[in-house]
Backbone as a ProteinNet text record, in pm:
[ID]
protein_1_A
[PRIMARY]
XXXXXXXXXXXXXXXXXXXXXXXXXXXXXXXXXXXXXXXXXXXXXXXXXXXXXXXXXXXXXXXXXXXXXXXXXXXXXXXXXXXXXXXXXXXXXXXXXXXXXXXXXXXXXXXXXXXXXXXXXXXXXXXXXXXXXXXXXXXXXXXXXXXXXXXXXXXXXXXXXXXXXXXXXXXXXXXXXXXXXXXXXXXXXXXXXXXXXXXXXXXXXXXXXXXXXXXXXXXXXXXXXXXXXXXXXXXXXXXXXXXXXXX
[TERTIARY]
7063.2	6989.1	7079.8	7066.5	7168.2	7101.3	7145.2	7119.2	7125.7	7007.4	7044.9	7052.4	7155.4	7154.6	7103.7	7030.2	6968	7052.1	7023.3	7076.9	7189.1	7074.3	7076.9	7220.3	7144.8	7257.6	7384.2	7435.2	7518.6	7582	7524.7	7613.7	7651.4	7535.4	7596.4	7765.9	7737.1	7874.9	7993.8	7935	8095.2	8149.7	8028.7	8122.1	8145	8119.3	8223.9	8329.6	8315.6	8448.1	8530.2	8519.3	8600.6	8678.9	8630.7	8721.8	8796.1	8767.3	8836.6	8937.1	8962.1	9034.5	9147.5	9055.1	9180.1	9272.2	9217	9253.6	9380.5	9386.3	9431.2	9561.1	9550.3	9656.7	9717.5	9661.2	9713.4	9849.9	9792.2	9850.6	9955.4	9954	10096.3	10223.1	10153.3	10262.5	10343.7	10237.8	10240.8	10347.1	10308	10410.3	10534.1	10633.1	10769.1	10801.5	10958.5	11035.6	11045.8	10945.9	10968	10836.9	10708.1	10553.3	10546.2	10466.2	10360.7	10233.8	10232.3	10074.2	9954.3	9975	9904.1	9882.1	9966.8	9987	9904.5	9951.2	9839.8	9666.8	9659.6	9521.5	9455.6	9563.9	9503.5	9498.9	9618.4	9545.3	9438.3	9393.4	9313.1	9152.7	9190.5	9042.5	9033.8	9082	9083.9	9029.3	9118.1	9057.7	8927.9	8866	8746.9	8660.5	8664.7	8594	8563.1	8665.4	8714.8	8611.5	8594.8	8504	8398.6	8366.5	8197.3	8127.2	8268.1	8212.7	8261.7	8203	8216.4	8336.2	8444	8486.3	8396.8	8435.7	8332.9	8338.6	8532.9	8592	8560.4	8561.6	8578.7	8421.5	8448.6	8366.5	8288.4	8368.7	8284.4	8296.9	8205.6	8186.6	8336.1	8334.8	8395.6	8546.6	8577.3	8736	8737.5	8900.5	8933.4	8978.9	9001	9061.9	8991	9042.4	8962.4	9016.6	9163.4	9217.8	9264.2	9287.1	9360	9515	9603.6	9755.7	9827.3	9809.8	9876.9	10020	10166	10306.1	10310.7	10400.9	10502	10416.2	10430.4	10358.5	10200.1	10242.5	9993.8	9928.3	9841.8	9781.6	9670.9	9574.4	9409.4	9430.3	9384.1	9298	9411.9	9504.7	9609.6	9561.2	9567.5	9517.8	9653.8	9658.5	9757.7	9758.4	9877.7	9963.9	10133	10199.7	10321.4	10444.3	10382.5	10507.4	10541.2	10647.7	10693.9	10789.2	10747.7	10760.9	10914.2	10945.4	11103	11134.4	11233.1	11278.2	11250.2	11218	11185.4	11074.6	11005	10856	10760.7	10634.9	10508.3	10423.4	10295.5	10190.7	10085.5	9988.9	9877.2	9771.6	9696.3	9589.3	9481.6	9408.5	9255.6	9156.7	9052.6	9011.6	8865.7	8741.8	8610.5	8601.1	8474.4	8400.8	8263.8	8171.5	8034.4	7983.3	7934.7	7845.5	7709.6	7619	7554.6	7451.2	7512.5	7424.5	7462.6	7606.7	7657.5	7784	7863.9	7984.3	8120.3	8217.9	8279.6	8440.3	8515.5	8567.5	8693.3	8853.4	8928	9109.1	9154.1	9286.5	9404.2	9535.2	9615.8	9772.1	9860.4	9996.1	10094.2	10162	10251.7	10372.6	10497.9	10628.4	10690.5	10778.5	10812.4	10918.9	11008.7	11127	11130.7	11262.6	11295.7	11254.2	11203.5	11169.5	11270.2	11219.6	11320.6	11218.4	11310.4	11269.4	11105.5	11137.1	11041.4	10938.2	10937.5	10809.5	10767.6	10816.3	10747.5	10704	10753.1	10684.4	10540.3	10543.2	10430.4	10357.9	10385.1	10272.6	10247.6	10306.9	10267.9	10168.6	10186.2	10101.7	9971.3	9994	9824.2	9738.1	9797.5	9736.4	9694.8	9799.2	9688.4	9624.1	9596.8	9535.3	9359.3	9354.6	9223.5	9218.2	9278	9244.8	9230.3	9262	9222.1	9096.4	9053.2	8937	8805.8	8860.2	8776.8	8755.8	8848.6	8800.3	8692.2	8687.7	8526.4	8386.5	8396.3	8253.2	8201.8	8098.1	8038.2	7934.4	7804.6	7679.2	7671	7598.6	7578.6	7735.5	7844.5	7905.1	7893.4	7987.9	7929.6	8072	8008.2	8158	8256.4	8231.7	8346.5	8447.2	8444.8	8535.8	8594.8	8537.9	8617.1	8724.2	8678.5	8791	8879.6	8874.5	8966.3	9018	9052.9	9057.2	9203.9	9166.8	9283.6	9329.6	9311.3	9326.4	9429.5	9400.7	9511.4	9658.8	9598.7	9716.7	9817	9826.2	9820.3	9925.7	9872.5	9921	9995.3	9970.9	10076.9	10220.6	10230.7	10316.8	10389.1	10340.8	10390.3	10329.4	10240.2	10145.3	10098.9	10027.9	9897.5	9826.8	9695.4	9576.3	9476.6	9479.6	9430.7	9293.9	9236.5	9115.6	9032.2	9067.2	9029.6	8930.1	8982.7	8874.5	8855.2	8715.7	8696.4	8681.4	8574.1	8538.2	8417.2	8338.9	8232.5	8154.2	7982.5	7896.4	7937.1	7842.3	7862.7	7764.1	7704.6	7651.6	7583.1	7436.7	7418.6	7458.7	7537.8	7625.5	7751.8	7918.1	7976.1	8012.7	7964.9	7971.8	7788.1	7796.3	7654.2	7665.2	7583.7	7581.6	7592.5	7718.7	7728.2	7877	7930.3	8065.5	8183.1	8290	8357.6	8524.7	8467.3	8617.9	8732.9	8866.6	8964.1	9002.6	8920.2	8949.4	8839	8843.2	8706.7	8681.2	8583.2	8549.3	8447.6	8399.9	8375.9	8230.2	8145.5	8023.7	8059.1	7924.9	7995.1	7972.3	7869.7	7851.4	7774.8	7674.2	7611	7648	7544.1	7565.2	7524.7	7622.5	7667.6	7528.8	7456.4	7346.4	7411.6	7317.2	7374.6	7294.3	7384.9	7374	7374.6	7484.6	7518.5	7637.4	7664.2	7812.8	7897.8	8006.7	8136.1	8198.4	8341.7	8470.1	8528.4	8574.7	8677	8810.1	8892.4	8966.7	9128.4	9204.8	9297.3	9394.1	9399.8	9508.7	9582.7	9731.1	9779.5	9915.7	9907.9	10071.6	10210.4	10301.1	10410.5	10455.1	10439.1	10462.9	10291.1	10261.8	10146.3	10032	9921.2	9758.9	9724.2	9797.4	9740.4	9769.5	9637.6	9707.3	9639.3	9673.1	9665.8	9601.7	9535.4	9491.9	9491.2	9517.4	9584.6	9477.4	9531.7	9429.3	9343.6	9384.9	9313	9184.6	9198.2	9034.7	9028.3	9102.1	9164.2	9261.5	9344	9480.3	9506.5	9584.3	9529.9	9653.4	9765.3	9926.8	9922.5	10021.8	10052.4	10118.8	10083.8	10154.3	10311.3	10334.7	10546.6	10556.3	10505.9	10554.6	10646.5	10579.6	10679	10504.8	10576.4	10465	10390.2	10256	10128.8	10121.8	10044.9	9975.4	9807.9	9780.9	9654.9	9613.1	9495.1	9446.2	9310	9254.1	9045.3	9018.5	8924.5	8835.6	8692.6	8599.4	8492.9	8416	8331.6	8345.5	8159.5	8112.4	7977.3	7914.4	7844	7827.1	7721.9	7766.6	7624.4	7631.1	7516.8	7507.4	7599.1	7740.7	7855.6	7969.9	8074.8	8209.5	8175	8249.5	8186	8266.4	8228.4	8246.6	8317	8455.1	8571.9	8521	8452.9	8437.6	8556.8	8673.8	8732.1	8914	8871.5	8998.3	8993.1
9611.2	9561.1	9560.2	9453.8	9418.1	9520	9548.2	9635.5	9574.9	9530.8	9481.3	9536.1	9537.5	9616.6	9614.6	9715.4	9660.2	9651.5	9647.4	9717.3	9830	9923	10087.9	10118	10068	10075.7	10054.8	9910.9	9882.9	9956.1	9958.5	10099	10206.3	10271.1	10382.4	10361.3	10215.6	10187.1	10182.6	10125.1	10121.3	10278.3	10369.8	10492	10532.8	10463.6	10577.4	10484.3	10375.6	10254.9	10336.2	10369.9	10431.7	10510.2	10647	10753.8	10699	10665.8	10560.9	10494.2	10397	10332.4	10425.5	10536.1	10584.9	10671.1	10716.9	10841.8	10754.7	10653.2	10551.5	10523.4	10499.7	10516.8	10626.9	10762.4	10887.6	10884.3	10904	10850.1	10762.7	10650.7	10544.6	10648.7	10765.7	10848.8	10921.9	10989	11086.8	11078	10992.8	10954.9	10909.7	11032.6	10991.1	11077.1	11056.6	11070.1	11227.2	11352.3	11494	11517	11465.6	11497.7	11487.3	11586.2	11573.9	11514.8	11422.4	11384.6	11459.1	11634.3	11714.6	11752.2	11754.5	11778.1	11649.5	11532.1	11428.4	11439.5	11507.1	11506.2	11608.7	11710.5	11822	11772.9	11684.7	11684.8	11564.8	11481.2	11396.5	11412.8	11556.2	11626.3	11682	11760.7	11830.4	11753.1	11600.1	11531.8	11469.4	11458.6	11370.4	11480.6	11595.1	11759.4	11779.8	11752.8	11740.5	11619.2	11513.4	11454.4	11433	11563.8	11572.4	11503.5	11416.5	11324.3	11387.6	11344.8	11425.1	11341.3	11336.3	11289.6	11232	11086.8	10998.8	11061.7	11058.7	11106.6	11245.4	11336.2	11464	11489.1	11520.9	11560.3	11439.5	11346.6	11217.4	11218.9	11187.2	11224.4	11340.9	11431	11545.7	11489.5	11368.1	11340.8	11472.4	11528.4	11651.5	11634.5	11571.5	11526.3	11442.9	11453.9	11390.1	11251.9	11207.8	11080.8	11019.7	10904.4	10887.2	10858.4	10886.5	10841	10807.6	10667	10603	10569.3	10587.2	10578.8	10467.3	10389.3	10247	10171.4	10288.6	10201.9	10212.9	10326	10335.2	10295.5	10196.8	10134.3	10171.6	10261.3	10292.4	10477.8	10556	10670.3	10751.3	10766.3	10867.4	10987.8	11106.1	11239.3	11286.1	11344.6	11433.5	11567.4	11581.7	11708.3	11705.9	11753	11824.9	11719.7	11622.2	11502.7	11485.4	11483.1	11452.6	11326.5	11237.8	11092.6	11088	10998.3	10933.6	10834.2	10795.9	10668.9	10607	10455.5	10382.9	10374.9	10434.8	10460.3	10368.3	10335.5	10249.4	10345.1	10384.2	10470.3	10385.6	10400.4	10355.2	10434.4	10457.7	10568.3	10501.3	10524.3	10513.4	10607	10583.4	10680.5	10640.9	10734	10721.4	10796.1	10799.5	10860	10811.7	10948.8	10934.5	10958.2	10955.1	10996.8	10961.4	10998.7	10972.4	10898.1	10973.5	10856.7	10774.9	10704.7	10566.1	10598.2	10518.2	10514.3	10472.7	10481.1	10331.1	10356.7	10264.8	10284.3	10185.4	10239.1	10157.9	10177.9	10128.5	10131.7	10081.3	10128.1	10088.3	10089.3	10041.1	10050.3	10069.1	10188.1	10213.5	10227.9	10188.6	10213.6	10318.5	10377.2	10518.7	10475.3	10503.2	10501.8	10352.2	10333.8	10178.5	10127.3	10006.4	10000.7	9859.5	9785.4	9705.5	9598.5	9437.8	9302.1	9292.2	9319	9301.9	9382	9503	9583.9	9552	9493.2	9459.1	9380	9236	9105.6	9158.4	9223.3	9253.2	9319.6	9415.3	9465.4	9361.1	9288.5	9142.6	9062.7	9007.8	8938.3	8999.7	9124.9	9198.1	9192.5	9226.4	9250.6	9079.9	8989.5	8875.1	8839.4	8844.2	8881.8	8880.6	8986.4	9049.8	8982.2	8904.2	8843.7	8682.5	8617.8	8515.3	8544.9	8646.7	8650.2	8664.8	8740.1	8784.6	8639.7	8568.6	8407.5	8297.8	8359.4	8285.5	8407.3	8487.4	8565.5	8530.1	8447.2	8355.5	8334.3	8355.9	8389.5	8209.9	8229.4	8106.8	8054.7	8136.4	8147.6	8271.3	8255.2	8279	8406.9	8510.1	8642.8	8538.7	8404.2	8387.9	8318	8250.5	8244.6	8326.1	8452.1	8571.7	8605.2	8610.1	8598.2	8505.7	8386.8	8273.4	8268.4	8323.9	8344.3	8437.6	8538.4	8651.7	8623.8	8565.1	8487.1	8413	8281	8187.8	8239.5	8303.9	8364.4	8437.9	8529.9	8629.8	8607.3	8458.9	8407.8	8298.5	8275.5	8174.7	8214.7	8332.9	8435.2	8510.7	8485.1	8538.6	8628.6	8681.2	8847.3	8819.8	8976.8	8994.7	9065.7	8972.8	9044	9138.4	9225.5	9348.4	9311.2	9303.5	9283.2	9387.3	9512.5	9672.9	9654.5	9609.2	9752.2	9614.9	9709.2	9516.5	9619.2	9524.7	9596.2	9621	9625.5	9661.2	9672.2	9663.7	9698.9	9844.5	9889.1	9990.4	10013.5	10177.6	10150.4	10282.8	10330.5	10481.6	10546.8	10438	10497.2	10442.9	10531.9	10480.1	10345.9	10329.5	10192.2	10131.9	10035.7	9957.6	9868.6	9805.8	9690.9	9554.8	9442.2	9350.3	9427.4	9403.3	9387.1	9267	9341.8	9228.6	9208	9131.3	9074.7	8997.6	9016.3	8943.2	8856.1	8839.4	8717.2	8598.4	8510.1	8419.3	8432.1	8463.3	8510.9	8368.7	8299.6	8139.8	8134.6	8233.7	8207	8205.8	8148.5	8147.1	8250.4	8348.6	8497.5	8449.3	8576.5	8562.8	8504.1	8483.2	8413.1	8521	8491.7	8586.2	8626.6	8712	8734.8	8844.8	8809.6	8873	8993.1	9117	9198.7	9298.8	9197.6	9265.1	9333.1	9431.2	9538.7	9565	9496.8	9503.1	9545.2	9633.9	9638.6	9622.8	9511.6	9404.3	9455.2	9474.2	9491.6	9465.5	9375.6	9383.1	9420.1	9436.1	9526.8	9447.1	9436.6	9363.5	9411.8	9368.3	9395.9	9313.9	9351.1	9263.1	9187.9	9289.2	9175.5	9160.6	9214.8	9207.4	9214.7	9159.6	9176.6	9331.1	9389.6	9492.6	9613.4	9715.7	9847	9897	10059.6	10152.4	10279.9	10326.7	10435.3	10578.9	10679.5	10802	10910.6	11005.9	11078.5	11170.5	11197.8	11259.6	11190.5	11075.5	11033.9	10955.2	10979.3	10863.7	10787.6	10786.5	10752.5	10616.9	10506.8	10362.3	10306.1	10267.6	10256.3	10130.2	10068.4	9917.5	9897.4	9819.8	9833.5	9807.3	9757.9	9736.1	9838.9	9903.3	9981.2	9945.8	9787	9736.5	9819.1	9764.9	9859.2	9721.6	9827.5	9777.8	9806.1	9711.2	9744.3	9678.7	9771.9	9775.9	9816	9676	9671.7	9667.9	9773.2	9742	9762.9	9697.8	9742.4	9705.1	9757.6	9751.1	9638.3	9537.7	9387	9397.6	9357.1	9335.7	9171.7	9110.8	8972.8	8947.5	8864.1	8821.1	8716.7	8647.1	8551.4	8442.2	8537.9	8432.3	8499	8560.6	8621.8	8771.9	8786.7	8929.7	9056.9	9135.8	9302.3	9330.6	9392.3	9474.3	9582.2	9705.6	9837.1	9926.7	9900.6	10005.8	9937	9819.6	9786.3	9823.4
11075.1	10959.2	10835.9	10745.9	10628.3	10521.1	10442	10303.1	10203.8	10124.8	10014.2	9901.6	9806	9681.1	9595.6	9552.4	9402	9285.9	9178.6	9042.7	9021.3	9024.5	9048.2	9170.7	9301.5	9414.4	9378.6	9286.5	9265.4	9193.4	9080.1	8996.5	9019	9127.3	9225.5	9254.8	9305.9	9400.2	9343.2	9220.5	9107.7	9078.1	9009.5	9049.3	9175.6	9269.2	9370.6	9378	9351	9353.6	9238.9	9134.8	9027.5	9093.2	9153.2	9201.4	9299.4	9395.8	9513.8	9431.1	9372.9	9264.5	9196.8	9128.4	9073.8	9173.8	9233.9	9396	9439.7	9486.7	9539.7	9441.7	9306.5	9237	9227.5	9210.4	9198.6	9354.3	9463.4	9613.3	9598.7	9515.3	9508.1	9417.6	9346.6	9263.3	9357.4	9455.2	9519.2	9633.1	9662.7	9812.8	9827.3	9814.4	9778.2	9931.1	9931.8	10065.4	10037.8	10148.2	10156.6	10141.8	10095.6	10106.8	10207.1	10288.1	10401.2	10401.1	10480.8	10556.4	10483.3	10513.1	10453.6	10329.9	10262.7	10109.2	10049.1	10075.5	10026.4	10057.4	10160.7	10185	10063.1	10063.2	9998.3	9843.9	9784.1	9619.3	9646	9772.4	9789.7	9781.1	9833.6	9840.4	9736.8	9673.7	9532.7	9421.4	9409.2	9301.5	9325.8	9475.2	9477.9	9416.7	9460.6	9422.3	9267	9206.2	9091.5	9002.9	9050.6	9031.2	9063.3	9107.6	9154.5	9286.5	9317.9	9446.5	9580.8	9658.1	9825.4	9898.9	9968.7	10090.9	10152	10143.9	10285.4	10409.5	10444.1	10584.8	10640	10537	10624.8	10699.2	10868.1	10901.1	10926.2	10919.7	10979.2	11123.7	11172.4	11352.1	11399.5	11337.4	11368.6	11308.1	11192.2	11152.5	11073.7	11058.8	11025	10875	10814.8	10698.5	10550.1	10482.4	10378.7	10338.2	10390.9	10402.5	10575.9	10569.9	10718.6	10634.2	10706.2	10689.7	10764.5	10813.8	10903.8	10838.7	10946.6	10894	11009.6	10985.8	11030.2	11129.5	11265	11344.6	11384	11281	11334.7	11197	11337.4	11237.1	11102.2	11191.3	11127.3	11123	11098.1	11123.9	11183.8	11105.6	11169	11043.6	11117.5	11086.9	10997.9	10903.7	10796.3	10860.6	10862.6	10912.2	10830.1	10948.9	10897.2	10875.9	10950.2	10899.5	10779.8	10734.3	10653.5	10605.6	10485.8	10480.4	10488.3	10528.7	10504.5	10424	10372.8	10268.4	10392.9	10332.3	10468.3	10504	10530	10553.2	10498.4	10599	10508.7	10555.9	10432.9	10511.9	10482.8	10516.4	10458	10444.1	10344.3	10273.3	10278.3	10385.5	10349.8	10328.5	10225.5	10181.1	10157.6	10108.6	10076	10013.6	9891.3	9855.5	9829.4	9842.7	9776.7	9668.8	9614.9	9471.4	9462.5	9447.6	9421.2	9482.8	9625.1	9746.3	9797	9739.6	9742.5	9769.3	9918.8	9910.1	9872.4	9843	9818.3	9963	9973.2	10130.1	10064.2	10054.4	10010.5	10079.6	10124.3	10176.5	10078.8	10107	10056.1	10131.6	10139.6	10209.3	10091.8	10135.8	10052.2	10060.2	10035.7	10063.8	10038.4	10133.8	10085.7	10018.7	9901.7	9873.2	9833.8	9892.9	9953.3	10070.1	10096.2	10242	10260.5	10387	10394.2	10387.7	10370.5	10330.4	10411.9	10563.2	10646.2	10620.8	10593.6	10547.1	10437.4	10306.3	10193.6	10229.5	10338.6	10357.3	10432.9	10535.2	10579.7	10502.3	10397.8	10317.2	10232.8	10171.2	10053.8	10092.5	10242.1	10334.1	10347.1	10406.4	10376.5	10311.5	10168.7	10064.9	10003.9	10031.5	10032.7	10079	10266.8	10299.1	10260.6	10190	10148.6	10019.3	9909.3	9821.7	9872	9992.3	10005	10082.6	10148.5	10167.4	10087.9	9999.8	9839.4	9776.5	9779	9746.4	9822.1	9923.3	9976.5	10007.2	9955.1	9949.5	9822.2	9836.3	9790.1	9840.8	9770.3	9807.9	9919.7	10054.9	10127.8	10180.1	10208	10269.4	10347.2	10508.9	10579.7	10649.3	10745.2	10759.1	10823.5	10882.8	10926.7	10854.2	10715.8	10629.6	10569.5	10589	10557.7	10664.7	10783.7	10896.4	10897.3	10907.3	10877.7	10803.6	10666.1	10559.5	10599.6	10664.1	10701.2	10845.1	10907.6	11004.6	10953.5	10899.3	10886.6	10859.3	10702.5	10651.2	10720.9	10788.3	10861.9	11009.5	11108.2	11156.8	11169.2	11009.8	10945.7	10891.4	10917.4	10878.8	10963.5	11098.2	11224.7	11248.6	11204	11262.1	11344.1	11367.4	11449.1	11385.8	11425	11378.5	11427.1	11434.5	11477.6	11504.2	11674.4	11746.7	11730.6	11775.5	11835.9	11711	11571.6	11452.3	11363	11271.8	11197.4	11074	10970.8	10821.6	10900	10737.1	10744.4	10668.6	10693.6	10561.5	10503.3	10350.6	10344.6	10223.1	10151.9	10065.6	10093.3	10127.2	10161.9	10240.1	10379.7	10510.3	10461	10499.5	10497.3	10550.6	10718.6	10786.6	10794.1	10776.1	10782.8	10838.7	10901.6	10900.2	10777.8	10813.2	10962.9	10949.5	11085.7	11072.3	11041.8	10951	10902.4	10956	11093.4	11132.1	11095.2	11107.6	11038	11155.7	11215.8	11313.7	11350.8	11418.2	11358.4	11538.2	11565.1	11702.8	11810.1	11715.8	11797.5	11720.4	11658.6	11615.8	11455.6	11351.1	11212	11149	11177.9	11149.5	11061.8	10989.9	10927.6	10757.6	10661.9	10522.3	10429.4	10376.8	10269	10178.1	10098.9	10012.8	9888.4	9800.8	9706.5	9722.1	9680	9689.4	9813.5	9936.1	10028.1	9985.8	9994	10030	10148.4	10137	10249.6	10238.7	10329.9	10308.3	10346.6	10298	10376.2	10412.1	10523.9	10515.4	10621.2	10628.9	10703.2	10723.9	10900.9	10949.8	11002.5	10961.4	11004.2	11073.9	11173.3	11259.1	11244.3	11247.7	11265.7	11379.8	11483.3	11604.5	11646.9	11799	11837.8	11795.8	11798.4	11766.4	11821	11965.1	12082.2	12020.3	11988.2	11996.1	12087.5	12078.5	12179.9	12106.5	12148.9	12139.6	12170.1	12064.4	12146.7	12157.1	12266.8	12326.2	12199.6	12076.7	11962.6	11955.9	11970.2	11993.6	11808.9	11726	11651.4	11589.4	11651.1	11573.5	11685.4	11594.7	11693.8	11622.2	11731	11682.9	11728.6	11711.1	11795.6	11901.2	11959.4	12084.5	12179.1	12047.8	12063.7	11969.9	11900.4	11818.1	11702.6	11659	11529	11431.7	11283.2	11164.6	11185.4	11119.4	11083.9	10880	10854	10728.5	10721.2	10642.1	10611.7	10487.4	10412.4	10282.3	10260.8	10166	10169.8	10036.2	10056.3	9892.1	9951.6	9898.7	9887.6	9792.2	9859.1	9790.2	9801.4	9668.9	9622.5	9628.7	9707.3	9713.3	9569.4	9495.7	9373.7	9414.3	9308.4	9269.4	9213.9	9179.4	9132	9134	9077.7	9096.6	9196.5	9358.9	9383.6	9285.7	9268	9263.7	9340.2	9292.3	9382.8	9309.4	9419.2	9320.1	9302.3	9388.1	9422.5	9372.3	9274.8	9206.5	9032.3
[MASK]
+++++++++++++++++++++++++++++++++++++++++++++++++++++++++++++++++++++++++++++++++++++++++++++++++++++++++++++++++++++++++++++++++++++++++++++++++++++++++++++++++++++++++++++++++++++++++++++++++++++++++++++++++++++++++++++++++++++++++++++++++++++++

């Protein structure tokens, strides 16, 4: 069942889009070559605390952490521990918070240090990515111009687009219903309404679409083992320009 937002809901959403937003910038300071996995989680959790808002992640169907930190080649939901970043390195930080009843759900890819030509191109690509998709959520448009959208781009570029994991609704649950694929799957998916809440977000690979899955039960790498990146924000459908809460 779709959720529609009211008013009220919405504003909920913008503050938790705020902390998400700024969290997310704090994380682009943070992540230099000699931080651990862990150390980011920990001022991650501190500052959501700090702002009165809860961790979406921790303790989500038993996840251990209050961020995921996927490095080069994993893609989604890699768990923070003792690794420690290298120059070179791409991680990607996804993160949630609640407030107030309301979630907001936002990713980011980050370069450690210097990275090389090919990892900035694949993170550049991502991240447009999710702004050419943000250009057709548009009330009476429909999820699959959002897929096509990151689709084209994506494989116009030589990627792969990650099958396994999609977006998603979001709003008193972190995931809601519909789901939001970055691939256009043969039906046109449902039409956009105002005051639905998504988070859009693509994962994108360098070589293959295929990952793999490891026995932790979440961490989801690629399957040649070239890098992945991955970009989200949390996107508000109106009546006319949507709501990025979490930019």
């Amino acid at each position: 069942m779709i959720s529609i937002k009211s008013k009220a809901d919405i504003a909920a959403m913008q503050r938790a889009g705020e902390i998400v937003r700024d969290l997310l910038l704090l994380m682009e300071e943070k992540v230099k070559p000699g931080v651990t996995t862990r150390e980011l989680d920990r001022i991650a959790y501190e500052f959501i605390i700090a702002r009165k808002a809860a961790p979406s992640f921790l303790h989500y169907n038993g996840y251990p952490a209050t961020i995921c930190a996927s490095v080069n080649e994993m893609v989604v939901h890699g768990i923070p521990g003792k690794y420690r970043l290298c120059e070179g390195d791409i991680i990607s930080i996804d993160v949630g918070a609640v407030i107030d009843g309301f979630h907001a759900d936002a990713a980011r890819t980050f370069g450690v240090g210097t990275v090389s030509a090919e990892k900035q191109r694949l993170m550049d690509v991502t991240k447009q990515c999710f702004f050419d998709a943000l250009a057709v959520c548009r009330e009476g448009n429909r999820l699959s111009d959002i897929a096509r959208a990151v689709q084209t781009l994506a494989e116009k570029n030589g990627y792969g687009v990650v099958r396994a994991l999609t977006g998603h609704g979001i709003g008193k649950q972190m995931h809601e219903d519909p789901q939001v694929a970055n691939f256009v799957t043969g039906g046109q998916g449902l039409r956009l309404r105002a005051g639905m809440a998504i988070a859009i977000e693509p994962m994108i690979n360098q070589g293959t679409w295929q990952v793999r899955f490891l026995d932790d039960g979440w961490s989801v790498l690629t399957m040649d083992g070239k890098p992945s990146a991955h970009y989200e924000n949390t996107v508000i459908i109106t009546e006319g320009e949507p709501i990025v809460t979490t930019l």
